[in-house]
C-alpha positions as CSV (number, residue, x, y, z in Angstrom):
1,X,20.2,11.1,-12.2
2,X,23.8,11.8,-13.6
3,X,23.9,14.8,-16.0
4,X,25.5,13.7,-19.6
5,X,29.3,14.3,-19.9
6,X,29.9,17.3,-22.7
7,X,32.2,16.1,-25.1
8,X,33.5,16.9,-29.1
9,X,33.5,14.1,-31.5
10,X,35.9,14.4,-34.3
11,X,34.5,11.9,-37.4
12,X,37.6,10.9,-39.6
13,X,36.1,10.8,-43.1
14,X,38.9,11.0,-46.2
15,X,41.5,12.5,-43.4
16,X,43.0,9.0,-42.0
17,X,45.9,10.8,-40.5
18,X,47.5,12.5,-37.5
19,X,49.9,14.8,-39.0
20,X,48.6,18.3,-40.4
21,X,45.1,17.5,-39.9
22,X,43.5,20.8,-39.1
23,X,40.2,19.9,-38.0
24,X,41.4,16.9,-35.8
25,X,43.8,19.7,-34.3
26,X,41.6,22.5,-33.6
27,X,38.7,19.5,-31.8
28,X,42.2,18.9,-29.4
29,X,42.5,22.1,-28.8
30,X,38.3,22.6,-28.3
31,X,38.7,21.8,-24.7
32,X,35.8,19.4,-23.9
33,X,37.1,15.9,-24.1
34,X,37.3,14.3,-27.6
35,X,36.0,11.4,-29.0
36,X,37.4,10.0,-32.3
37,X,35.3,8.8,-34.5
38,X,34.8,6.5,-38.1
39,X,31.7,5.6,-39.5
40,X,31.4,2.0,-41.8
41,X,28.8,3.2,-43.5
42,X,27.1,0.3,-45.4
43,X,25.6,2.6,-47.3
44,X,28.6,3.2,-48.8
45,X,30.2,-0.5,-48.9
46,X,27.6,-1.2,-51.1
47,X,27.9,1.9,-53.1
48,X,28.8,0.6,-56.8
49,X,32.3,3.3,-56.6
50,X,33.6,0.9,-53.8
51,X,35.2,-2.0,-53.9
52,X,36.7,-4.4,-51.4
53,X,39.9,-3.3,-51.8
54,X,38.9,0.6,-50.5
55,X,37.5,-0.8,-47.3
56,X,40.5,-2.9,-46.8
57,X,42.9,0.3,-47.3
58,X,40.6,2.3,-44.6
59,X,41.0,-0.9,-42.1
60,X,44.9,-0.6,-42.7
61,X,44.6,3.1,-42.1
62,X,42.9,2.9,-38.8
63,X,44.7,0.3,-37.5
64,X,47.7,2.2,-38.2
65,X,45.9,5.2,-36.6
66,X,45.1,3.2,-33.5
67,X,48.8,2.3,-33.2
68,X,50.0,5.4,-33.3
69,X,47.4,7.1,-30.3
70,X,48.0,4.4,-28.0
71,X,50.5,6.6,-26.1
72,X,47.7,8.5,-25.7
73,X,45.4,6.0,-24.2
74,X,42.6,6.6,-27.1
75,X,41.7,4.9,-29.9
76,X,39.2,5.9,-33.3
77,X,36.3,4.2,-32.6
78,X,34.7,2.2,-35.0
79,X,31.5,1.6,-35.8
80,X,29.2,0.0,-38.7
81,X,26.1,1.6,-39.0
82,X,24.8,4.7,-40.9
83,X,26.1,8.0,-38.9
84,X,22.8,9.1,-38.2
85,X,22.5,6.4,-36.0
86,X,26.2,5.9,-34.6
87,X,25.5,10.3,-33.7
88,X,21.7,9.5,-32.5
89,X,23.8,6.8,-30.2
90,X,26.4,8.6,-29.1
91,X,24.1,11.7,-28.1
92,X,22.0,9.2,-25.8
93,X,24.9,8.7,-23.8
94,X,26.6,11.8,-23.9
95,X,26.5,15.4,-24.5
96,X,28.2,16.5,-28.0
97,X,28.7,20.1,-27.9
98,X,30.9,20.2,-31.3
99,X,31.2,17.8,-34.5
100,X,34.3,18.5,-36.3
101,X,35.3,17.0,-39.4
102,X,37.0,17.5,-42.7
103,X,34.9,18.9,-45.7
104,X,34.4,16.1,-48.0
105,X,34.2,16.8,-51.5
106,X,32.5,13.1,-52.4
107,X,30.0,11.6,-54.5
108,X,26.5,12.3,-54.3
109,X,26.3,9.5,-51.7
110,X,28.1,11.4,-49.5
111,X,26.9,14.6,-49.7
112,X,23.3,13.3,-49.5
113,X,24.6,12.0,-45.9
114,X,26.5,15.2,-45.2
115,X,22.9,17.0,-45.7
116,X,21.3,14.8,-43.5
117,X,24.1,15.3,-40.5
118,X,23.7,19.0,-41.8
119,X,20.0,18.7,-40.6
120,X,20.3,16.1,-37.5
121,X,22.9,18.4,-35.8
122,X,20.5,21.4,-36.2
123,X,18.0,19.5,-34.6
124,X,20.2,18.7,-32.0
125,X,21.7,21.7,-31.4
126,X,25.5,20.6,-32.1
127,X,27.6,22.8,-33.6
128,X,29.1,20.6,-36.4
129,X,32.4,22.9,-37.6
130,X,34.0,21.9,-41.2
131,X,37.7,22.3,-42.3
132,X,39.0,23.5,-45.6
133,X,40.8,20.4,-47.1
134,X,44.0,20.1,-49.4
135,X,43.1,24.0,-50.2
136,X,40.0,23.0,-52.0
137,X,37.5,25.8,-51.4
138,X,33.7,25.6,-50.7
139,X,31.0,27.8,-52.0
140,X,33.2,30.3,-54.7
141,X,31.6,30.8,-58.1
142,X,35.0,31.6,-60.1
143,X,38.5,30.6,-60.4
144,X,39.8,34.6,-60.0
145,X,41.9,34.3,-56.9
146,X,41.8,30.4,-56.4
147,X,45.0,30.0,-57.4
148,X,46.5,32.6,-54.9
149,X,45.1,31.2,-52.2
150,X,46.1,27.5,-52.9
151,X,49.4,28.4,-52.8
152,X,48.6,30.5,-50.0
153,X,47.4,27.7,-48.2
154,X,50.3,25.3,-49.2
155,X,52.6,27.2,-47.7
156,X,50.8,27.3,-44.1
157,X,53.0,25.2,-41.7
158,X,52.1,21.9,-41.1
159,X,49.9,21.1,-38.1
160,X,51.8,18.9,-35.9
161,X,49.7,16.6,-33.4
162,X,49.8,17.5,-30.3
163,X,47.7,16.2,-27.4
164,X,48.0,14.3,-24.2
165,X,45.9,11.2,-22.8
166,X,43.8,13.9,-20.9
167,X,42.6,15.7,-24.3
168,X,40.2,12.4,-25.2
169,X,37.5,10.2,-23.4
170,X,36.3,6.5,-24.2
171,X,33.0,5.7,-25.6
172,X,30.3,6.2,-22.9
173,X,27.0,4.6,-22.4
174,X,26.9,3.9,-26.1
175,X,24.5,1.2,-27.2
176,X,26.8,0.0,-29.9
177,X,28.8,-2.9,-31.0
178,X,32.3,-2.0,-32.0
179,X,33.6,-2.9,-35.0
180,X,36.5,-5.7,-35.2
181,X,39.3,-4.1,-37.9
182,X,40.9,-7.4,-39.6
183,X,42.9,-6.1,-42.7
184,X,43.4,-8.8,-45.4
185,X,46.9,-8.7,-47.8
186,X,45.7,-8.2,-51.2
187,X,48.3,-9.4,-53.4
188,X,49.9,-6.5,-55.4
189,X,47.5,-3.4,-53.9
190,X,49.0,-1.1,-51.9
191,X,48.7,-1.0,-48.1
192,X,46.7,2.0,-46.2
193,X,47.9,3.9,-43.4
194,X,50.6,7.2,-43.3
195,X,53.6,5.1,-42.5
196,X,53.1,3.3,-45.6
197,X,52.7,6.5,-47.1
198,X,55.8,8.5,-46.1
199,X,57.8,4.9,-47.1
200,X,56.5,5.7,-50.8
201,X,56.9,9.5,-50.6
202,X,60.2,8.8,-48.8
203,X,61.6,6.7,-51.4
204,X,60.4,9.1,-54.1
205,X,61.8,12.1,-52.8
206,X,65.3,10.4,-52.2
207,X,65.7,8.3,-55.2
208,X,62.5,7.3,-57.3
209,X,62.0,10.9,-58.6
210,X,65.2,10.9,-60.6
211,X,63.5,9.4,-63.8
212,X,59.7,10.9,-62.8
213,X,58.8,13.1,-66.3
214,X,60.9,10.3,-68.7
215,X,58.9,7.2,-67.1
216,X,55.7,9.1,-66.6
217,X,54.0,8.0,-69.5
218,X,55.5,4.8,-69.4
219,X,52.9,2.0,-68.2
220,X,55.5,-0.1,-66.6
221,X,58.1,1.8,-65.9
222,X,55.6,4.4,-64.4
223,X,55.0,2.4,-61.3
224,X,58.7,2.5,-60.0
225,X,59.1,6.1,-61.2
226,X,55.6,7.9,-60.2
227,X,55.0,8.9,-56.4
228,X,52.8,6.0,-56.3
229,X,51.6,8.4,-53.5
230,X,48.3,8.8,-54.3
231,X,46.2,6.7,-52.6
232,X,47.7,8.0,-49.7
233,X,46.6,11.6,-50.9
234,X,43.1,10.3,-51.6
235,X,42.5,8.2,-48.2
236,X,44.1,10.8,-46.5
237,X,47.0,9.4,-44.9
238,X,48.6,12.5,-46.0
239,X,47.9,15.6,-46.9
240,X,48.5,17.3,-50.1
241,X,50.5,20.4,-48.3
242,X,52.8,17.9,-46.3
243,X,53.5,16.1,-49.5
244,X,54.1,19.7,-51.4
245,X,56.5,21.2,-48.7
246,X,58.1,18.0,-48.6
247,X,59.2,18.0,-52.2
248,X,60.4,21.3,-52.4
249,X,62.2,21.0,-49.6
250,X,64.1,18.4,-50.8
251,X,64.7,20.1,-54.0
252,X,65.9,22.6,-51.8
253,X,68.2,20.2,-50.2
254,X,69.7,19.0,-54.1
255,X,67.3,17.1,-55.7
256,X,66.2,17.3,-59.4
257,X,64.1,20.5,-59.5
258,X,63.1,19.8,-63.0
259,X,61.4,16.5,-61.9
260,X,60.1,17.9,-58.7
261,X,58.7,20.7,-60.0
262,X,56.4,18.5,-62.6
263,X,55.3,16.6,-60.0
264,X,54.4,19.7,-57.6
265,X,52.4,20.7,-60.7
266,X,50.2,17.8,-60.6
267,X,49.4,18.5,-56.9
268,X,47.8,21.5,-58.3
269,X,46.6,20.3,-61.2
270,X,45.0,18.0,-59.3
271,X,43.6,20.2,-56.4
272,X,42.2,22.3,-59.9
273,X,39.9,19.0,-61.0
274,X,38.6,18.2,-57.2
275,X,37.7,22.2,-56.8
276,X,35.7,21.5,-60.6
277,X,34.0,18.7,-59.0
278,X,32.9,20.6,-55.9
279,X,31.2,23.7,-57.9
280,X,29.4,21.4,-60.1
281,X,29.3,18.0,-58.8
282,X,26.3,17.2,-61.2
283,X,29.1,15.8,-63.6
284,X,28.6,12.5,-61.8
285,X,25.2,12.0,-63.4
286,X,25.2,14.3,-66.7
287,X,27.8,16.1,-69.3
288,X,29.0,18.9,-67.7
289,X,28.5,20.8,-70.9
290,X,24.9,20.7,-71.4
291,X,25.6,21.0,-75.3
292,X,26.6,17.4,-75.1
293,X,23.9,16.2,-73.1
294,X,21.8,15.4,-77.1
295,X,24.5,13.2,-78.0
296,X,23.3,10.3,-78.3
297,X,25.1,7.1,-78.5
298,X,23.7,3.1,-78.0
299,X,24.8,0.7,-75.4
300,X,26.3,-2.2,-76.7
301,X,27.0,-4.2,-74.2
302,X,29.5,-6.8,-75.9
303,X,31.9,-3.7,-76.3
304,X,31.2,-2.7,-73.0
305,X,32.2,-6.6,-71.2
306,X,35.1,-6.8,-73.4
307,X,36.4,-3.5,-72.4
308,X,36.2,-4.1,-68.7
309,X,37.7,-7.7,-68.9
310,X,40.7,-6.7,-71.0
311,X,39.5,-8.8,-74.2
312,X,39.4,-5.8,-77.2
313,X,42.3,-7.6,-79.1
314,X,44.5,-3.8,-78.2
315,X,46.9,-5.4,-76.4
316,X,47.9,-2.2,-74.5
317,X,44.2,-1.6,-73.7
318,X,43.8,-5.2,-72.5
319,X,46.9,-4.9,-70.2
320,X,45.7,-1.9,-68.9
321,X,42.7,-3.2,-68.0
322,X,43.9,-6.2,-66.2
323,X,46.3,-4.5,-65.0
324,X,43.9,-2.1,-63.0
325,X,41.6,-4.6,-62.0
326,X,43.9,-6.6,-60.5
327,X,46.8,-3.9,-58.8
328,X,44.3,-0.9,-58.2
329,X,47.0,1.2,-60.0
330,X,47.4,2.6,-63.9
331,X,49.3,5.7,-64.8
332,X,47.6,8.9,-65.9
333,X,47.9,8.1,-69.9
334,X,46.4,4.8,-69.9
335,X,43.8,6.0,-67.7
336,X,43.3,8.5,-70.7
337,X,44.3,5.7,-73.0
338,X,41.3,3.4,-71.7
339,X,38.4,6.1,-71.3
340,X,39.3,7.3,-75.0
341,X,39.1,4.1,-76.3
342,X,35.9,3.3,-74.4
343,X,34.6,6.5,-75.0
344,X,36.0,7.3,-78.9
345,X,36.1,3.3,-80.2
346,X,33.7,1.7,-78.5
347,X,31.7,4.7,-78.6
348,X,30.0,3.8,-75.8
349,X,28.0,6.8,-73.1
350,X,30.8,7.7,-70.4
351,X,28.1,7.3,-67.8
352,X,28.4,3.4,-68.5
353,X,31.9,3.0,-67.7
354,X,33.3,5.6,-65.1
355,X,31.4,4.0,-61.9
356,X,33.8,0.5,-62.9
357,X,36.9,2.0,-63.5
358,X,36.2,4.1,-60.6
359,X,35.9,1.2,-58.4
360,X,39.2,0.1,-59.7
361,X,41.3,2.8,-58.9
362,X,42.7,2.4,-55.2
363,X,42.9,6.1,-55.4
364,X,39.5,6.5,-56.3
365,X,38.9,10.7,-55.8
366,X,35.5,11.2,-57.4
367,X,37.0,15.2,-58.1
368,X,39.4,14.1,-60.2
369,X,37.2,10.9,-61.9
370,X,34.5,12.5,-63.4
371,X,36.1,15.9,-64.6
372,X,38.4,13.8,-66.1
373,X,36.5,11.4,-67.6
374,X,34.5,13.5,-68.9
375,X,37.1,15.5,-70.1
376,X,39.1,12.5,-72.0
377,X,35.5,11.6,-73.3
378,X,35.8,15.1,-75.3
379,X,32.5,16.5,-73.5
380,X,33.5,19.7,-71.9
381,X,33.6,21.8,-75.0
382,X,37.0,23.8,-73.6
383,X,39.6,21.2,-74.1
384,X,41.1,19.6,-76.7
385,X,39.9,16.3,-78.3
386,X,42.1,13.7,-77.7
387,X,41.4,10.2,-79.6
388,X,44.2,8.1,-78.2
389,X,45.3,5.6,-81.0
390,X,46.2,2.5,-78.4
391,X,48.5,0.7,-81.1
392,X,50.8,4.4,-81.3
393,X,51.0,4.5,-77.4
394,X,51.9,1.1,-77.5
395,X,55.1,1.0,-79.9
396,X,55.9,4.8,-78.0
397,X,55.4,3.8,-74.4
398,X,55.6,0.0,-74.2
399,X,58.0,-0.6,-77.3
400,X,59.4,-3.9,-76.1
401,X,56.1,-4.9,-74.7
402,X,57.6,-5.7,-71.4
403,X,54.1,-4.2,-69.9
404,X,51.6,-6.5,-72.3
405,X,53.6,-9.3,-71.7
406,X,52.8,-9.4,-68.1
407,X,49.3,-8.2,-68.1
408,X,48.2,-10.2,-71.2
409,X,49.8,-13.6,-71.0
410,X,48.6,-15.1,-74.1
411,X,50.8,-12.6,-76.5
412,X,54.0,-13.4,-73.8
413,X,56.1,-15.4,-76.2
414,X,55.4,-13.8,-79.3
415,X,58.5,-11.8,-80.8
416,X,57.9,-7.9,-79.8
417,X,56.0,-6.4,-83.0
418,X,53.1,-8.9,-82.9
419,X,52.8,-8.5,-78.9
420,X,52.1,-5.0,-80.7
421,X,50.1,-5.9,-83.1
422,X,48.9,-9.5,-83.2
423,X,46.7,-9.1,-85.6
424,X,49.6,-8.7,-88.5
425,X,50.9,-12.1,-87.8
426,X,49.7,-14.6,-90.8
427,X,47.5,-17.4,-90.1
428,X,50.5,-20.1,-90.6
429,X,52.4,-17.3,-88.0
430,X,49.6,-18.1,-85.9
431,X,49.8,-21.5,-85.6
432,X,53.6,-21.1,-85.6
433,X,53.5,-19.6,-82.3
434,X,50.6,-20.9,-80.3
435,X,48.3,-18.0,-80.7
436,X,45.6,-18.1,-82.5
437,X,43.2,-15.0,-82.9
438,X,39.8,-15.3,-82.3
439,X,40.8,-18.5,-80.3
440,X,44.0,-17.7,-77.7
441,X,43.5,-14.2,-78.0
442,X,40.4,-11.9,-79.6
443,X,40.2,-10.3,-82.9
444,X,40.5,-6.7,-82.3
445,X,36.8,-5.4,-82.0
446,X,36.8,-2.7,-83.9
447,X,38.4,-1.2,-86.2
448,X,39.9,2.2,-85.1
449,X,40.7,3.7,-88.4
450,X,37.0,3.6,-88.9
451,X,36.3,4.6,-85.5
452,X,38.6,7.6,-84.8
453,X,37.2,9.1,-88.0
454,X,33.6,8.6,-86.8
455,X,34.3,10.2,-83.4
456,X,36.4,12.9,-84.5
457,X,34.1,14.0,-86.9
458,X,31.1,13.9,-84.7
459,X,32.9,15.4,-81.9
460,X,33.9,18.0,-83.9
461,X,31.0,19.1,-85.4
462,X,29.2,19.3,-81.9
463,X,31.9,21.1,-80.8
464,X,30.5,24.0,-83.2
465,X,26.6,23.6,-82.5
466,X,25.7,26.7,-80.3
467,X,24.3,25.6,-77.2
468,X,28.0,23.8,-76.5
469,X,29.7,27.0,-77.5
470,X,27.6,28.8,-75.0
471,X,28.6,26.2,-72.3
472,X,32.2,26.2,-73.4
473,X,32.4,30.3,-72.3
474,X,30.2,29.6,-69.3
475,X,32.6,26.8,-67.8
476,X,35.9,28.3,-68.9
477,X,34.8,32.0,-66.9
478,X,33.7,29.5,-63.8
479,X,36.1,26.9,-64.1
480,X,39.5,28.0,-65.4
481,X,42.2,30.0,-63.7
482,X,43.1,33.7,-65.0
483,X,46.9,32.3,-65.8
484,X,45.6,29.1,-67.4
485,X,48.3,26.6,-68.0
486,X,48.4,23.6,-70.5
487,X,49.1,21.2,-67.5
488,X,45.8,21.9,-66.9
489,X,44.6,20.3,-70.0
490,X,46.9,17.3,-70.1
């Protein structure tokens, strides 16, 4: 009887890249043959954070992958199955001396699973070896040095691939069906994989940048301006240090250090959420001040289906809305703009909308979600309440209405202050123009003089009560960095 080849696996989780991916690196470098390695977890594509539109960016990204290692004669192989099973397989055919993989700072979907590899591989005897991602850092209880060693971390050189066809083997002996990678196009969502990415971060760098801080606010203008680089960041196409190093670099090289340097801000800033996330990652379920955790507010669920199919009667809410839902993309204020509202207006529990817009987002990062959402929802107790007024955003950051016009059709050929604010048009106005409220296009649902007063005021008040207070010093000494900026609050 043949004895088992020894191999390494290396599983690709959120890591979908080549270029500067440590652990992939170091598995090359192991010396045992490699075998690379992604799980469909269907689990996972049934998980209600996911949406069709994720899966179809991973299939991109893997394909892409597979193009670029077949000079190498390898491929990532693909499976659907739970990991447990695909490892239990692969161990049945062949001897895994190492698992390497990223660290994954997920929902609790995936860290449940991560346990239970956790456990299998001690059971097995496999030595499963983690690597530090985007400088987000496992298992510290404080924020005193974190910010030294990000940058620290930034600065590392990027890991180039290197390899040859001898550094991986096939799958051996494995009792398992490979899975078949056929990417749809999804009209107006981005497309996976890190060519795609360095097109976006290519064209940002070179041109795209030059009107970054002046457009970012801007909900149209914002998608031509921003990196749009994020999903990539998320997915893992590219890593937040190649991105970083590229941008300085090219302000090095000329361009706009004012606008770079904002946007090499927010590659902290957001680092800074994901690392909240991963010290207290019970903010997916609960208020991650425990103060808030007796405020009490009832589901309506009228409020809620209007608010998810862009029907409120806020124009710029609605847009933003059907905007997401359809392109996977909003900027950073209307993603404010839309939690406040849910959040402040509707006054509805942030626990009944963040797994939908979640789903939305094509750069769904579950570090950055629920601290934020949390955060716009004015339930952390260490930042400042923000009740977004969405008829003031829209006359500052959509004043012509080019952005409702083309998200909310119905108000399209209505002069620019009723796309604004519909509901100041007269009845014979109305009829004068084809759109009737209550009939082409809702009566706003609330009213949010009434309803910023209410949620300011409770708000507020909680913001006093003792047990929050309490909570507040507890999660600023954990959670905030000794040179605490305001980007950190925005």
């Amino acid at each position: 009887m043949h004895s088992k080849k020894e191999i390494n696996v290396f599983w690709f989780k959120r890591d979908l890249r080549l270029l500067d991916n440590e652990g992939l690196q170091d598995a090359i470098n192991s010396g045992l043959p490699l075998l690379l390695l992604y799980v469909m977890e269907p689990s996972l594509e049934k998980n209600p954070h996911y949406h069709k539109r994720h899966h179809n960016f991973i299939t991109q990204s893997l394909l892409a992958l597979n193009k670029e290692l077949k000079q190498f004669d390898t491929q990532v192989y693909v499976y659907k199955e739970e990991v447990i099973t695909v490892l239990e397989r692969i161990a049945a055919g062949m001897n895994i001396n190492t698992l390497f993989s990223m660290q994954e700072t997920g929902i609790d979907a995936t860290y449940m699973r991560d346990k239970f590899v956790k456990k299998w591989c001690v059971s097995q005897c496999i030595i499963w070896k983690e690597h530090i991602n985007n400088g987000v850092t496992r298992g510290i209880s404080n924020r005193n040095n974190w910010r030294k060693t990000w940058t620290s971390y930034m600065m590392q050189p990027i890991r180039s691939f290197e390899a040859t066809p001898a550094c991986f083997t096939p799958a051996e002996n494995i009792e398992l069906t490979k899975e078949v990678l056929v990417p749809k196009k999804l009209d107006g969502i981005q497309a996976g994989g890190t060519k795609t990415g360095l097109a976006y971060l290519d064209s940002f760098l070179k041109q795209r940048h030059k009107k970054y801080q002046q457009s970012i606010s801007k909900p149209e203008a914002a998608r031509t301006h921003c990196g749009r680089v994020s999903p990539y960041i998320a997915w893992g196409n590219l890593s937040i240090r190649y991105v970083w190093q590229r941008a300085k670099q090219a302000k090095a090289q000329g361009a706009s250090g004012f606008q770079l340097n904002a946007f090499t801000s927010r590659l902290r800033w957001q680092a800074h959420f994901i690392q909240k996330f991963e010290m207290e990652t019970r903010m997916e379920f609960e208020s991650v001040n425990t103060g808030f955790r007796q405020l009490k507010k009832e589901v309506n669920t009228e409020y809620i289906n209007a608010w998810k199919t862009g029907t409120t009667g806020y124009p710029l809410v609605d847009a933003s809305m059907r905007c997401v839902v359809k392109t996977g993309y909003l900027n950073f204020r209307m993603r404010a703009l839309v939690v406040s509202f849910f959040t402040h207006h509707l006054w509805q529990p942030w626990q009944m909308g963040v797994v939908f817009l979640g789903k939305q987002f094509l750069d769904f990062e579950p570090g950055i979600h629920y601290p934020q959402f949390q955060m716009q929802a004015g339930e952390t107790g260490i930042n400042m309440l923000r009740i977004y007024n969405p008829t003031k955003n829209a006359l500052e950051h959509d004043k012509e209405g080019a952005f409702i016009r083309k998200w909310v059709p119905e108000l399209a050929k209505l002069p620019t202050p009723f796309v604004l604010e519909p509901w100041s048009m007269t009845a014979l106005e109305q009829e004068a123009y084809g759109c009737v409220l209550g009939k082409d296009y809702p009566n706003t649902i609330v009213a949010t003089k009434e309803t910023y007063k209410h949620a300011s005021n409770i708000l507020w008040h909680m913001k006093r009560n003792p047990n929050v207070r309490r909570e507040s010093k507890r999660i600023l000494a954990m959670h905030t960095l000794p040179d605490r900026e305001n980007i950190m609050d925005r």
